[in-house]
C-alpha positions as CSV (number, residue, x, y, z in Angstrom):
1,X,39.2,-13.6,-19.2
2,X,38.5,-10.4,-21.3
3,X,41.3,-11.3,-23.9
4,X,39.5,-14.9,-24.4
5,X,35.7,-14.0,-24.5
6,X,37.4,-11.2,-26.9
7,X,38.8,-13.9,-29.3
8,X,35.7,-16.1,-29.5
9,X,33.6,-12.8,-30.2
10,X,36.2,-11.7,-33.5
11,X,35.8,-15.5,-34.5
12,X,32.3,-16.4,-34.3
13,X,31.0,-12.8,-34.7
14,X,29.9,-13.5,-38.6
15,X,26.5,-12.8,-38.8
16,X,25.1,-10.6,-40.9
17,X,22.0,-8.4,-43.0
18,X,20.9,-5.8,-44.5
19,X,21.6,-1.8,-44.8
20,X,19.1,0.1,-42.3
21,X,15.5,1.1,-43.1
22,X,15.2,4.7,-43.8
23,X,12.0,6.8,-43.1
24,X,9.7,7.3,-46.0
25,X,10.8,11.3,-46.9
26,X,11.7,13.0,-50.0
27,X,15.6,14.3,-49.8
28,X,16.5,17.5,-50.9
29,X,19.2,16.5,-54.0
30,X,20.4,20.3,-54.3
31,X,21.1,20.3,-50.9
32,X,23.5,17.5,-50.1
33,X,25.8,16.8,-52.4
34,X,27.8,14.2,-50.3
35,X,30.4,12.0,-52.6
36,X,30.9,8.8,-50.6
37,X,32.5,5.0,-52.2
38,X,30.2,3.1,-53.8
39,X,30.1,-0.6,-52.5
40,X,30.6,-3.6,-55.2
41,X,30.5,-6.1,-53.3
42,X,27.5,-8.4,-54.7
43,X,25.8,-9.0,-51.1
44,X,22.1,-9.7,-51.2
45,X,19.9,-7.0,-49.7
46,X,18.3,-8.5,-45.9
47,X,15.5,-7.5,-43.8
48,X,15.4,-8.0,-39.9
49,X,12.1,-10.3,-39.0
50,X,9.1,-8.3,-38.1
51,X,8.8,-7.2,-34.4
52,X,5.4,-9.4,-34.6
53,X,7.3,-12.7,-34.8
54,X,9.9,-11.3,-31.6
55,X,10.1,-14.0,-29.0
56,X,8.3,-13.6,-25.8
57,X,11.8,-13.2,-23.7
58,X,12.7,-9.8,-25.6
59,X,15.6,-11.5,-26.8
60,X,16.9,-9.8,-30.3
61,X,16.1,-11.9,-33.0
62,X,18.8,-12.8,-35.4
63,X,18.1,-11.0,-38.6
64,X,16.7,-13.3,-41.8
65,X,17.5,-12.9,-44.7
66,X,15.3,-11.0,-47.9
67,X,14.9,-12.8,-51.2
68,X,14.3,-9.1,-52.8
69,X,15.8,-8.4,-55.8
70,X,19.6,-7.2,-55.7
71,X,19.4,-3.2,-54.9
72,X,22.4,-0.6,-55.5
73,X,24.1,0.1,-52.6
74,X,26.9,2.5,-50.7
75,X,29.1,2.0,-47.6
76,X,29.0,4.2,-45.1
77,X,30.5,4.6,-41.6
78,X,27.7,5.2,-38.9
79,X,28.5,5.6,-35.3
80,X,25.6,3.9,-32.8
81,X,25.9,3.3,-29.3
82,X,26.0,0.2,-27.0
83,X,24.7,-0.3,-23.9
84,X,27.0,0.9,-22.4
85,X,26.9,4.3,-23.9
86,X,30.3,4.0,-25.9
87,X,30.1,5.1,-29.5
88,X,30.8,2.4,-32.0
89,X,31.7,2.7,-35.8
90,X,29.9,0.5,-38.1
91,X,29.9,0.1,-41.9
92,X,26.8,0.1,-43.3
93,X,25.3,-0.8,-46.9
94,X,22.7,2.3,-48.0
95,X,20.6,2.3,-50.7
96,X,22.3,4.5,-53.5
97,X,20.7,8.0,-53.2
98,X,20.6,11.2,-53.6
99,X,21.2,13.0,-49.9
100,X,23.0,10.0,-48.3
101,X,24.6,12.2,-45.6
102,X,20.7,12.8,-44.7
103,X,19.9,9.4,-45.1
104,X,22.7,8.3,-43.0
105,X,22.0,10.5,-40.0
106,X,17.9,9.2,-40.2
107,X,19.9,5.4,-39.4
108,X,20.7,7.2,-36.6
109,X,17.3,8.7,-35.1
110,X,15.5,6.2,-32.0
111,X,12.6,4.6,-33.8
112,X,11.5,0.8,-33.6
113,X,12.5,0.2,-37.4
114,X,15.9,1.7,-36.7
115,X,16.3,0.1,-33.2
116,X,15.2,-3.4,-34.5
117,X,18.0,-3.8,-37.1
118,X,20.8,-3.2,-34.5
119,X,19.7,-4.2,-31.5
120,X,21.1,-7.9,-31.9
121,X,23.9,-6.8,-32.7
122,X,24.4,-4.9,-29.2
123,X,24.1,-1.4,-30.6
124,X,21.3,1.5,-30.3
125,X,20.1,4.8,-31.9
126,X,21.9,7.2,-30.4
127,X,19.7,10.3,-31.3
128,X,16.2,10.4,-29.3
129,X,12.9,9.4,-30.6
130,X,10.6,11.7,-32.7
131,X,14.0,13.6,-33.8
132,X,13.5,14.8,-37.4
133,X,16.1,16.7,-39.9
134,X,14.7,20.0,-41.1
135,X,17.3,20.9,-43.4
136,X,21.2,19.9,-44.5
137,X,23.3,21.8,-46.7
138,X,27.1,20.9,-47.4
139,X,29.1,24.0,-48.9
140,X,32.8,24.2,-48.9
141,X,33.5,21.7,-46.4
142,X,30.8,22.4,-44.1
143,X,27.5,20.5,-43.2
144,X,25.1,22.5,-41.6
145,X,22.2,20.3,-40.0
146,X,19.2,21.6,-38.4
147,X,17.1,19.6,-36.3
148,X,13.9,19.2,-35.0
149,X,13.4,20.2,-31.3
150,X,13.3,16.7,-30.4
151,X,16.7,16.3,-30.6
152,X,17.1,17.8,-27.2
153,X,14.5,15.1,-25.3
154,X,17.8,13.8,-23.7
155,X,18.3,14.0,-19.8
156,X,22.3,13.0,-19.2
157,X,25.1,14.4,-20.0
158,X,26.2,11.1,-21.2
159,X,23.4,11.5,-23.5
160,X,24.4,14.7,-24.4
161,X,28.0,13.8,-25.3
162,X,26.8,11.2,-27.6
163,X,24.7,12.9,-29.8
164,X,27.2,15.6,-30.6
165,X,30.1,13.1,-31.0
166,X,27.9,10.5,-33.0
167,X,26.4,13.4,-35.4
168,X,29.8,15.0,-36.1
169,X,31.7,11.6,-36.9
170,X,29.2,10.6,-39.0
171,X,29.4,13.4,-41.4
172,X,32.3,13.8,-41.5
173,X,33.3,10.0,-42.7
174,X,32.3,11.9,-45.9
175,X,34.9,13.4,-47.9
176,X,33.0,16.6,-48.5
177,X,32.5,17.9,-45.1
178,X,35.2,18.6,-42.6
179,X,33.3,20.6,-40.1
180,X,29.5,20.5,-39.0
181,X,27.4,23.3,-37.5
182,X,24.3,22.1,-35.5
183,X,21.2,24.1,-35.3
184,X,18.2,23.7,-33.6
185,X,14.4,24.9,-35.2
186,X,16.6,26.5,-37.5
187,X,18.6,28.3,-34.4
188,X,21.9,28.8,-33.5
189,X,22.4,27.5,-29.7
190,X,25.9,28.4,-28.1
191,X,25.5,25.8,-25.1
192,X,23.3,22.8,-24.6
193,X,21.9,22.1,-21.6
194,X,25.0,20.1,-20.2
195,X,27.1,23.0,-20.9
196,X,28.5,21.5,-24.5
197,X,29.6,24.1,-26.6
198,X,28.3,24.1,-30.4
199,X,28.4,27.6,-31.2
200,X,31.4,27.0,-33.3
201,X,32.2,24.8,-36.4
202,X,32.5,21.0,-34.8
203,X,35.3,18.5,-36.6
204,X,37.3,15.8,-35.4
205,X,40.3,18.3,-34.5
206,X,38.3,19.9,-31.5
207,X,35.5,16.8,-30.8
208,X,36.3,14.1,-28.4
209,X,34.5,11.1,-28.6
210,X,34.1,8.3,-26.1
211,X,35.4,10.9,-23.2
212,X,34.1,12.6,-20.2
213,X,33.7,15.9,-22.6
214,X,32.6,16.8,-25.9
215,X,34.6,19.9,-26.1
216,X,38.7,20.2,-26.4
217,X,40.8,21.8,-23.7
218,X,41.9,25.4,-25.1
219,X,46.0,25.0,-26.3
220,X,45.2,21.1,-26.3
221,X,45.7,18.9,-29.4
222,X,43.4,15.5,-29.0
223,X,44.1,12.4,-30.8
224,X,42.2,8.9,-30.9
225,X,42.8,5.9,-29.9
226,X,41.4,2.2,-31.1
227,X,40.7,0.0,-28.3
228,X,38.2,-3.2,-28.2
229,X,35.3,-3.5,-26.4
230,X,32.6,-6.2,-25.5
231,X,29.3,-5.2,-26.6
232,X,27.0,-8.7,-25.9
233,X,27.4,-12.2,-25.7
234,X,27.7,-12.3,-29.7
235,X,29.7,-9.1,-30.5
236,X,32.7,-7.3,-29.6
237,X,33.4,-4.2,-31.8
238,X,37.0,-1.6,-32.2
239,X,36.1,2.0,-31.3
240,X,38.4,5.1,-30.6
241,X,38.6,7.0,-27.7
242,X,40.0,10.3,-27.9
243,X,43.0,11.6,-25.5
244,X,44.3,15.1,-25.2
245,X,48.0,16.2,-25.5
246,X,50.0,19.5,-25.0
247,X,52.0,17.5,-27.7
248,X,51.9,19.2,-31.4
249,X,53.6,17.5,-34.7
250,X,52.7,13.8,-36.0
251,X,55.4,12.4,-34.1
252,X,54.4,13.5,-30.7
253,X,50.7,12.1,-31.9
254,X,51.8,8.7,-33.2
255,X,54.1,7.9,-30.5
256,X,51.3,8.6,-27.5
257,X,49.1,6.7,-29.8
258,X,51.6,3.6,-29.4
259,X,51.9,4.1,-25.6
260,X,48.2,4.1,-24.8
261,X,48.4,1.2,-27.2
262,X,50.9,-0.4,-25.3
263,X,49.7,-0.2,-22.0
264,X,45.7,-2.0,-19.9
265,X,43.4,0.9,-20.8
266,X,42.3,3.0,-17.7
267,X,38.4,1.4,-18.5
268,X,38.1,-2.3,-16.9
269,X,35.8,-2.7,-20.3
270,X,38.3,-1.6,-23.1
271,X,41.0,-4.4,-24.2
272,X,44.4,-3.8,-26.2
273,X,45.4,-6.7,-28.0
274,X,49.1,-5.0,-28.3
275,X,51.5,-6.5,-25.5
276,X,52.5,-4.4,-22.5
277,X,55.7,-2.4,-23.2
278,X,55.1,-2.0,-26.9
279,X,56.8,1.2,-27.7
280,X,57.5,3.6,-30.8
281,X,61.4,3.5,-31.7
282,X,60.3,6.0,-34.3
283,X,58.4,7.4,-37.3
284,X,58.2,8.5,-41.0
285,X,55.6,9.8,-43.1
286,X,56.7,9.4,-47.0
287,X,53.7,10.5,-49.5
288,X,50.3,8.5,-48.4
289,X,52.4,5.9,-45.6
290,X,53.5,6.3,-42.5
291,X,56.2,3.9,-41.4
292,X,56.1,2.8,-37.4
293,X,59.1,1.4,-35.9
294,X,58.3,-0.5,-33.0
295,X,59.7,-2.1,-29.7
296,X,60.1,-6.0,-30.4
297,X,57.3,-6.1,-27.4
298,X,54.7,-6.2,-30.0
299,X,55.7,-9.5,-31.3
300,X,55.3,-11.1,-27.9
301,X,52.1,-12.8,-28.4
302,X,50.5,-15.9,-30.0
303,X,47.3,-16.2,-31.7
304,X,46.0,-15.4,-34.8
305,X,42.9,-13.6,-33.5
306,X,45.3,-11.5,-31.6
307,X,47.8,-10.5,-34.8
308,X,44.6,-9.5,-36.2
309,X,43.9,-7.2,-33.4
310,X,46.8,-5.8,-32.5
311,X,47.0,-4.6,-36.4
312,X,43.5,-3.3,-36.8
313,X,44.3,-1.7,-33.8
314,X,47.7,0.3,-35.5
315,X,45.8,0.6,-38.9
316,X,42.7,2.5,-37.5
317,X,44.6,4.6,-35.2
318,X,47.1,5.9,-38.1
319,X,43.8,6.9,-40.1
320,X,43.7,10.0,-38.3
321,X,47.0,11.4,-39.4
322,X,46.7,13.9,-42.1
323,X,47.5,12.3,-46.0
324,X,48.1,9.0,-44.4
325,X,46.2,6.3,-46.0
326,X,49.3,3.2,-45.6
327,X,51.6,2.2,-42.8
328,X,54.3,0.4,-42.9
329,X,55.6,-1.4,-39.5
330,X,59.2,-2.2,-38.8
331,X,59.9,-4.3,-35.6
332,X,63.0,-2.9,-34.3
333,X,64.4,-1.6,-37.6
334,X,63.8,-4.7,-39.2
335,X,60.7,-5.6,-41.9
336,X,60.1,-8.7,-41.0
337,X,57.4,-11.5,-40.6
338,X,55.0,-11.4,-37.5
339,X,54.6,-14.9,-35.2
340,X,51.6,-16.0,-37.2
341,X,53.0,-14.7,-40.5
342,X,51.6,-11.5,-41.5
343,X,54.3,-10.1,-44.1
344,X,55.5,-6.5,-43.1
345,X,57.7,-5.9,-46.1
346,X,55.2,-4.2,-47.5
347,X,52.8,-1.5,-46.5
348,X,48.9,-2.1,-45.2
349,X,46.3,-0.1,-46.2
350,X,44.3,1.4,-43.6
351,X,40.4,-0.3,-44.3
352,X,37.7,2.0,-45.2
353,X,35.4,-0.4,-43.4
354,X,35.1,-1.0,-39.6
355,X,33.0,-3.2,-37.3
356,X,31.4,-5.0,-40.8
357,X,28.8,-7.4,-39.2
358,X,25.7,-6.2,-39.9
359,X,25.6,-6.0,-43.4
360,X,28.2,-8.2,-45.2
């Protein structure tokens, strides 16, 4: 029953709007010198409807669409939350700007404007209301954000999880920052007040995301995994969740990837559209692809929603392996043609945009 409401979700789930409002502040353009692709897509700029016009049932309106006059844009990968607190990746269109890393963490602060323009699409602010960013510096890799001492109105661990794991993702979809430091009113804070470390540079090599924990097990390596979820009756979105290993090397990475993959998640609400036994025969990295040779499990399947899964599934979970930005899958030693025709001879590139509803 998952697998099908799953299906009609990645079919009908094709509506879409505009990039999110920002609040009304002057960015710092010495500051943040973030680099990120510029969209070219021609896509008219939307607005959601005014919370005025909000049917009495508290519903989420569908967003309308904005007649307004085309505005440059840029893509950007934002991570909100559902309802049921898992962190979700979205692509979103930004108006071109000077400080877009600041711009894109604002999308991500609890405020009505913010809340409206995602909430139909099942997702929420994940940082608490009133939250402001006092400063943001990138230098040599680095993003240093200070907040306001709103960020801490939180009361969960859950919560508190989140906000880390949403903050440090989100930067660092940028090319110029690998690691984040978090500060407070300007202060360094070792422990927050569910006991999550931040006293050291955070990255994606020692944050888990979607996990019990924030923080990596010392002489543990952590890898993520793309798994769908179910976010509303309209929506269903692909999200990682990290996994730890005592594993080191690509190899030892890639092939748990494929096993987790290849097996029901441990959570009732996350869905693998690979079929069960799917295994790695082996791997290659060449350059910029990684070549996958899997168990001919993964073409035991029908569906052309499901082929689709089952390789955004592969492509997004590769992303994280260093230099990689191909893969190239073999079934069994053999390139070959999938069961409802996708041509492996040659090698996918791995998309730079994930979850793309909202703002297509």
């Amino acid at each position: 029953m998952k697998r099908i409401l799953l299906f009609l979700l990645l079919i009908t789930g094709t509506i879409f709007l505009s990039g999110c409002e920002l609040p009304e502040e002057k960015v710092s353009s010495d500051k943040d010198n973030t680099v990120v692709q510029e969209n070219t897509a021609g896509n008219n700029e939307r607005e959601v409807k005014d919370q005025e016009n909000a049917d009495d049932d508290n519903e989420p309106d569908e967003p309308v669409e904005d007649e307004s006059p085309e505005k440059p844009t840029i893509q950007v990968n934002l991570y909100y939350q559902d309802a049921d607190g898992y962190i979700v990746p979205v692509t979103r269109k930004l108006a071109k700007q000077e400080g877009i890393a600041r711009a894109a963490i604002n999308c991500l602060i609890d405020s009505s404007l913010n809340r409206e323009e995602v909430e139909y699409y099942g997702l929420y602010p994940v940082l608490p209301k009133g939250t402001s960013i006092r400063g943001l510096t990138i230098r040599d890799g680095t993003a240093v954000i200070d907040f306001s001492s709103e960020l801490l109105n939180y009361d969960s661990k859950r919560a508190e999880i989140n906000i880390i794991s949403s903050v440090v993702y989100t930067l660092t979809e940028f090319n110029t920052v690998q690691n984040v430091k978090i500060l407070v009113d300007g202060r360094q804070k070792d422990k927050l007040k569910f006991d999550t470390d931040i006293s050291k540079e955070l990255n994606r090599q020692n944050v888990l995301i979607n996990s019990d924990r924030i923080n990596l097990r010392q002489d543990m390596k952590k890898f993520d995994v793309y798994f769908y979820k179910v976010a509303n009756e309209r929506f269903s979105y692909i999200l990682p969740v990290s996994e730890e290993t005592s594993g080191t090397g690509n190899d030892a990475i890639i092939s748990e990837i494929i096993a987790r993959l290849g097996e029901d998640p441990e959570r009732e609400v996350l869905v693998t559209e690979l079929p069960k036994g799917t295994r790695l025969i082996g791997s290659s990295i060449e350059a910029d692809t990684v070549t996958l040779n899997i168990s001919r499990e993964l073409t035991d399947y029908g569906g052309n929603a499901r082929e689709e899964g089952i390789l955004n599934q592969i492509l997004f979970s590769m992303g994280q392996i260093e230099g990689v930005s191909k893969v190239k899958i073999l079934i069994a030693g053999e390139a070959t043609t999938l069961p409802e025709g996708t041509d492996l001879t040659h090698s996918m590139t791995i998309p730079s945009a994930i979850n793309n509803y909202i703002d297509k």
